[in-house]
C-alpha positions as a Markdown table, in Angstrom:
| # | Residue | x | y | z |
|---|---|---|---|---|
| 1 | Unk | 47.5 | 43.1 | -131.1 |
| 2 | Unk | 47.7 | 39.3 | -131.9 |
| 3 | Unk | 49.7 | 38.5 | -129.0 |
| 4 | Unk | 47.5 | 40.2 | -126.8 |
| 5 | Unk | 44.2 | 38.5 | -128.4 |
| 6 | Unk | 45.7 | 35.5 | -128.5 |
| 7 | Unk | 46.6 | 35.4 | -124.4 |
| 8 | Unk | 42.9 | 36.2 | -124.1 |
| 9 | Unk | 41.9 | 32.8 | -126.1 |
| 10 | Unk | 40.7 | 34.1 | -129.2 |
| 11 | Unk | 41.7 | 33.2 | -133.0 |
| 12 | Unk | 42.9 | 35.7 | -135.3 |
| 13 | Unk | 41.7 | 36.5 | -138.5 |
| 14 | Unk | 41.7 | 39.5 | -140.9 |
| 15 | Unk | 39.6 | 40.3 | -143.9 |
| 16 | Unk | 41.8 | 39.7 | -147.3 |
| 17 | Unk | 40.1 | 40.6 | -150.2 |
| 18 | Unk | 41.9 | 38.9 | -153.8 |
| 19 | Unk | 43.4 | 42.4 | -154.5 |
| 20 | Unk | 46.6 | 43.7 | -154.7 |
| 21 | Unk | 46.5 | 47.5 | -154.3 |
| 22 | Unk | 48.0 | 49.7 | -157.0 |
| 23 | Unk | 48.8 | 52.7 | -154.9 |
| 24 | Unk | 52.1 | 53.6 | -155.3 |
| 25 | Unk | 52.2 | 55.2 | -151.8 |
| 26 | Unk | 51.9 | 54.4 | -148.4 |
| 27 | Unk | 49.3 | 56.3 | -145.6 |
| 28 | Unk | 51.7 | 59.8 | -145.5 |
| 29 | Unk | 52.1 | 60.0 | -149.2 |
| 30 | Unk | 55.6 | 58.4 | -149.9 |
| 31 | Unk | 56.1 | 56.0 | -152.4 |
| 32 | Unk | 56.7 | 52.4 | -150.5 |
| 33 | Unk | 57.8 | 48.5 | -151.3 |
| 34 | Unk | 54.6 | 46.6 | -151.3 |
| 35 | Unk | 55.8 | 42.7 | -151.6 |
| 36 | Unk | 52.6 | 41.3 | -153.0 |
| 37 | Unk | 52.1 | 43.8 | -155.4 |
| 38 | Unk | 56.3 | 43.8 | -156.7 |
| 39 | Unk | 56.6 | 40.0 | -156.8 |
| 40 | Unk | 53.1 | 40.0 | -158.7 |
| 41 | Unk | 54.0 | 42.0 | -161.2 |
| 42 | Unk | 57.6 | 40.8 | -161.4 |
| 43 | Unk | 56.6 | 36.9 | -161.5 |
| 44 | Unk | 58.0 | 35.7 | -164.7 |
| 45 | Unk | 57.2 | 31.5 | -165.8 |
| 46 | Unk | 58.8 | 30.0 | -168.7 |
| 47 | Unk | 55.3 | 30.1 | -171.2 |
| 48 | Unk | 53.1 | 32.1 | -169.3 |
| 49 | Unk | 52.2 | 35.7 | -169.1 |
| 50 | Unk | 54.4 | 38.0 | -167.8 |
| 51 | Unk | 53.2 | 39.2 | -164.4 |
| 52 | Unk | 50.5 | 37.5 | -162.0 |
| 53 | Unk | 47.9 | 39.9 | -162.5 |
| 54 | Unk | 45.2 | 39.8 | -165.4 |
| 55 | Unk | 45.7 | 41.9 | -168.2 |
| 56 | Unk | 42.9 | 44.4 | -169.4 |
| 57 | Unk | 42.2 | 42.4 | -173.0 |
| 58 | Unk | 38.6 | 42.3 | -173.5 |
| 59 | Unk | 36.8 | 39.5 | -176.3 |
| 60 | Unk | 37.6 | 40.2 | -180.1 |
| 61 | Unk | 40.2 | 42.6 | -179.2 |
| 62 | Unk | 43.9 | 42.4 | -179.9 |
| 63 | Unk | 46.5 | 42.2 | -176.0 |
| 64 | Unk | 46.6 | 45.0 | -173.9 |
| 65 | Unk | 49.6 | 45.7 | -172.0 |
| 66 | Unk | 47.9 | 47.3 | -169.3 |
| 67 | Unk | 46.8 | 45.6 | -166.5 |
| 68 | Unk | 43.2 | 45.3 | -165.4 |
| 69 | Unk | 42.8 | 47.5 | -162.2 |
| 70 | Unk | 39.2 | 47.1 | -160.2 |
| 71 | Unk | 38.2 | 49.5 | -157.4 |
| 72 | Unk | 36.7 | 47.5 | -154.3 |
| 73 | Unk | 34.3 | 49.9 | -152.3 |
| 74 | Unk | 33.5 | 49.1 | -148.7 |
| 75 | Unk | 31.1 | 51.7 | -148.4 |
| 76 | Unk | 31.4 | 55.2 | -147.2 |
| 77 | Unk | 34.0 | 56.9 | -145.5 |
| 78 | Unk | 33.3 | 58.6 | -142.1 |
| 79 | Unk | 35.7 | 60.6 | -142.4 |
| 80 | Unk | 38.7 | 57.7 | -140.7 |
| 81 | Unk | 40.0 | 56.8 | -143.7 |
| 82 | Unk | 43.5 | 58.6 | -144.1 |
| 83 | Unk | 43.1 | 59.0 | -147.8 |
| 84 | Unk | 40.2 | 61.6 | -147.2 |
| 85 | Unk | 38.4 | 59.6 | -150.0 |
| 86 | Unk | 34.4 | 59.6 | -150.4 |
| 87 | Unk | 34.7 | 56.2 | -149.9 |
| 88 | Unk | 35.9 | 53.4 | -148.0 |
| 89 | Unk | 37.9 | 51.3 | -150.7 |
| 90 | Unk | 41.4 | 50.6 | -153.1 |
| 91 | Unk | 42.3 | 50.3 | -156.6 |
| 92 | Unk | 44.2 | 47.5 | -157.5 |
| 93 | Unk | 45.5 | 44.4 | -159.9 |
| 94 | Unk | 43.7 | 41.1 | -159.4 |
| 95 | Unk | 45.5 | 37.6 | -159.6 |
| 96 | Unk | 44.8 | 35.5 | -162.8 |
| 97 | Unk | 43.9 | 32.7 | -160.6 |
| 98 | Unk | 43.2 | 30.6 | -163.5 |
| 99 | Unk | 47.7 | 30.0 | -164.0 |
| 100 | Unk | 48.9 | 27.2 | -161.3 |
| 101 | Unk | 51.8 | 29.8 | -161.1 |
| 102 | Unk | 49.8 | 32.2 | -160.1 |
| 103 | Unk | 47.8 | 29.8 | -157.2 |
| 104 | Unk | 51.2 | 29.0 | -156.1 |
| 105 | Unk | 52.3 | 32.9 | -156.0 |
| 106 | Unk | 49.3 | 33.8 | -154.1 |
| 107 | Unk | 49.6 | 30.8 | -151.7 |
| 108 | Unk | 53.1 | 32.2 | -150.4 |
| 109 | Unk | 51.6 | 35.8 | -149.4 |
| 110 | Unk | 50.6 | 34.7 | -146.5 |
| 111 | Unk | 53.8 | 33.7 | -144.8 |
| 112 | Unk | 54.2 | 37.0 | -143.7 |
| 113 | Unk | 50.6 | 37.0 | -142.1 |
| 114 | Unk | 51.0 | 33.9 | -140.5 |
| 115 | Unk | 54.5 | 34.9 | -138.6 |
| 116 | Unk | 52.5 | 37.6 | -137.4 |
| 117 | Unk | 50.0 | 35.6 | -135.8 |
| 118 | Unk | 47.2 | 35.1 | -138.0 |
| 119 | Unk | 45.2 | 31.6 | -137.0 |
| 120 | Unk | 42.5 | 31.8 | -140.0 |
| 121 | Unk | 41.7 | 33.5 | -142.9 |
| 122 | Unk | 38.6 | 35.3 | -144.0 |
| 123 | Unk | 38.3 | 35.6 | -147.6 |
| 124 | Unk | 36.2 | 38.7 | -148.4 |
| 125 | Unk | 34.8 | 40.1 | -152.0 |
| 126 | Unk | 35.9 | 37.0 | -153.7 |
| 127 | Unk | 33.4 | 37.8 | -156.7 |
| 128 | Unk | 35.5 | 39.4 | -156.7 |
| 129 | Unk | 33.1 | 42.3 | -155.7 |
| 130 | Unk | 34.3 | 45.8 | -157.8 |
| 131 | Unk | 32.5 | 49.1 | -158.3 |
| 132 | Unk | 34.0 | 49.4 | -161.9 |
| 133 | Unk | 32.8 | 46.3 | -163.6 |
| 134 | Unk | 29.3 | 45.2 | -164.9 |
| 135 | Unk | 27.1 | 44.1 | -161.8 |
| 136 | Unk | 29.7 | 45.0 | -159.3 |
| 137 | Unk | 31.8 | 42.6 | -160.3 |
| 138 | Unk | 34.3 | 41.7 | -163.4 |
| 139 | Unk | 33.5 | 43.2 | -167.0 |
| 140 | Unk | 31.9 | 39.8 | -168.7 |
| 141 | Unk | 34.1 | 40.6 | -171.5 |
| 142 | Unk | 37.7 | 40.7 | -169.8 |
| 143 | Unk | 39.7 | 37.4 | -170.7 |
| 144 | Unk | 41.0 | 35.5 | -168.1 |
| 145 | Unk | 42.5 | 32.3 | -167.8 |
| 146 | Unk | 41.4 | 28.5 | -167.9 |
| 147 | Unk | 42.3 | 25.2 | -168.5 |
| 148 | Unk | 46.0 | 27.2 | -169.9 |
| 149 | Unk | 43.9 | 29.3 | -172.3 |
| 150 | Unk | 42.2 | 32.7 | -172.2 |
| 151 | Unk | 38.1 | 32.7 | -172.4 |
| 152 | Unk | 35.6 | 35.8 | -171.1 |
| 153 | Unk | 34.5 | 36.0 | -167.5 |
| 154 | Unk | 30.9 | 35.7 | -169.1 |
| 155 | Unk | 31.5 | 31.9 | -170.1 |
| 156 | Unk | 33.7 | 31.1 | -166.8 |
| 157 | Unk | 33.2 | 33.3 | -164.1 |
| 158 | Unk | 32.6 | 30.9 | -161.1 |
| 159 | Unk | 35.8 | 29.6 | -161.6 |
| 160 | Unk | 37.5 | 32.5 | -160.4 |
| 161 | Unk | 36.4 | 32.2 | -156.8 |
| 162 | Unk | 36.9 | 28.2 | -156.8 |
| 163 | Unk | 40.5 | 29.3 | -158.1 |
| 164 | Unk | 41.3 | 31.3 | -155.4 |
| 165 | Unk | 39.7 | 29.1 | -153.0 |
| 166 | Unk | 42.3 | 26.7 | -154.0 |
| 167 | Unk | 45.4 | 29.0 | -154.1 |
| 168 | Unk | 44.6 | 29.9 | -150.5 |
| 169 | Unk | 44.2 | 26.1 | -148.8 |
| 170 | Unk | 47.2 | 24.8 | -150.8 |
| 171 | Unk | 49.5 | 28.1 | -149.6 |
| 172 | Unk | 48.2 | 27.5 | -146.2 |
| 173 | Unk | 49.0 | 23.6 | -146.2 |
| 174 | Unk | 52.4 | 24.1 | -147.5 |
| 175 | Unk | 53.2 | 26.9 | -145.1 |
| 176 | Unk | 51.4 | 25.3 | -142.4 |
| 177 | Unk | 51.7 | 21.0 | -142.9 |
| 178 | Unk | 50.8 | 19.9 | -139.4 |
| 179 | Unk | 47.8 | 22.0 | -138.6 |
| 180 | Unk | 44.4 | 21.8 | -140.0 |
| 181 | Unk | 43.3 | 25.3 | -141.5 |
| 182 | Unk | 40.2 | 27.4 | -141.3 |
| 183 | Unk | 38.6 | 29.2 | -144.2 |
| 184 | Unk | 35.8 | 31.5 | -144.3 |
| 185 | Unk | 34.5 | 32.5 | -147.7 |
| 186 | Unk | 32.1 | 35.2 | -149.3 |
| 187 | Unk | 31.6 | 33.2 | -151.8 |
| 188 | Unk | 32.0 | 30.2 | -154.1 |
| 189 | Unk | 31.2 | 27.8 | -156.5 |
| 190 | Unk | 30.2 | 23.9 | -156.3 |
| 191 | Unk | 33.4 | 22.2 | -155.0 |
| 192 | Unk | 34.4 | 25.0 | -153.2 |
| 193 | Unk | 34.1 | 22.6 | -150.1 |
| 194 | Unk | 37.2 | 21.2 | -150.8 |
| 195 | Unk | 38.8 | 24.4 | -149.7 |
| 196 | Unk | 36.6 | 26.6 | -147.6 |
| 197 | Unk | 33.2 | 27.3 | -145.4 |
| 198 | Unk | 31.1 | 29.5 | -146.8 |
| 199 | Unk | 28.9 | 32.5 | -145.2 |
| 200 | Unk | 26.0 | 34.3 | -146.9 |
| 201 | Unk | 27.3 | 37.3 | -147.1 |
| 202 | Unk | 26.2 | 40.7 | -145.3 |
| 203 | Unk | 22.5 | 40.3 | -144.1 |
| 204 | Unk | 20.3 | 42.9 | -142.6 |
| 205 | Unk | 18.2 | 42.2 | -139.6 |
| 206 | Unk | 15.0 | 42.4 | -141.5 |
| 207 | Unk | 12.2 | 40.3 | -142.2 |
| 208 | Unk | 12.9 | 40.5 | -145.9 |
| 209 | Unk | 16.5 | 39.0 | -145.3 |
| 210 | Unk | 15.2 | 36.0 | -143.1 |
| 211 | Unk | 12.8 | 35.1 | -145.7 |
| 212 | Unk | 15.8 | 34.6 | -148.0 |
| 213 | Unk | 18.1 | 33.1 | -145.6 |
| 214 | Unk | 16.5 | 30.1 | -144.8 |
| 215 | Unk | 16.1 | 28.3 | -148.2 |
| 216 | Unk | 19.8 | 29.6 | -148.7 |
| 217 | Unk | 21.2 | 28.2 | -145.8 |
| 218 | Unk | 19.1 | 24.7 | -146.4 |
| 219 | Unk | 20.0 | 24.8 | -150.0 |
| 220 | Unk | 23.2 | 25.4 | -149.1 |
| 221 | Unk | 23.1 | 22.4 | -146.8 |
| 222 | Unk | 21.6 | 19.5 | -149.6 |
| 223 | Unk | 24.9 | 21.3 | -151.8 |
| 224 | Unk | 27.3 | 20.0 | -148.7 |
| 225 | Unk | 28.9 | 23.3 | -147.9 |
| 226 | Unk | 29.6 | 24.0 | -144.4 |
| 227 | Unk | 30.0 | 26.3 | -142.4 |
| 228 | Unk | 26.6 | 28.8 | -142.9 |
| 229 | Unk | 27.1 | 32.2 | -141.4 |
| 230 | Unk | 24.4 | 34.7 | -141.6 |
């Protein structure tokens, strides 16, 4: 499908979304190799957590061993969706982008995405965006990392998408070193310019939406992020 786009003229991208899927199984119901997810969980650095994924330790609680695991919803299913699920959406582990391991891991995923012809990226949900947290997004009280320690997403939650935002332009400069690469973001933080453009997420056409759009996309603007997509 890329070859074929790309002798038409146009640039590739596909929507990536900062989770690794937990399934087990593949479309048909056998169990399958997913690379991402095995080398995640198998990463091992010398004074660090096992594992690149955040574990499920919440504030004034002792570890957990179990991983966190966030369900991203895309909406309903119309019936396309080969899981037969209510929704359109997957359960999965989310990268402790807060470990320069772990931006290092994460930044080597897409190798296999850019030998199959992917020109850009479009990073999606990077709230990250969850149906099983508080406010659709991470539980305020679920530790994550910073600065080499552990501290709840309520005190440092913008640095999550800034984190991955990072993790993706350096992966993309070391795979790619002579070419200048596009990012598209959901969201972000200030100094997320470094990294990506940003779009305002999913708007309606509606009068109620263009009211808010405007001072976004000027505020937006005077911040000196690029790149405004309605």
């Amino acid at each position: 499908m890329f070859a074929s786009l790309h002798q038409q003229g146009f640039k590739c991208s596909t929507n990536i979304t900062p989770l690794v899927t937990s399934n087990p199984l593949d479309e048909t119901g056998n169990p399958v190799a997913y690379p991402a997810r095995d080398t995640g969980l198998a990463l091992n650095t010398p004074g660090q957590a096992a594992g690149a994924f955040i574990y499920d330790t919440r504030a004034g609680a002792g570890p957990n061993p179990s991983r966190f695991i966030g369900n991203v919803n895309y909406g309903t299913n119309n019936n396309f969706n080969p899981f037969n699920q209510p929704s359109l959406g997957s359960y999965g582990y989310y990268p402790d982008f807060g470990r320069p391991d772990v931006q290092a891991w994460w930044g080597q995923q897409y190798a296999s995405l850019l030998q199959l012809g992917l020109d850009m990226i479009w990073q999606d949900m990077t709230c990250p965006a969850i149906a099983n947290g508080d406010d659709g997004t991470f539980p305020l009280d679920l530790m994550i990392s910073f600065f080499g320690q552990y501290t709840e997403d309520a005190t440092i939650h913008n640095s999550y998408v800034l984190n991955l935002l990072k993790a993706t332009s350096e992966g993309l400069a070391a795979l790619r070193p002579n070419q200048r690469n596009f990012i598209i973001a959901r969201g972000g933080y200030a100094g997320m310019q470094r990294y990506a453009g940003l779009w305002t997420g999913d708007s309606a056409s509606d009068w109620n939406f263009l009211q808010i759009n405007i001072p976004e996309v000027l505020n937006l603007g005077l911040s000196g992020i690029s790149d405004c997509r309605l």
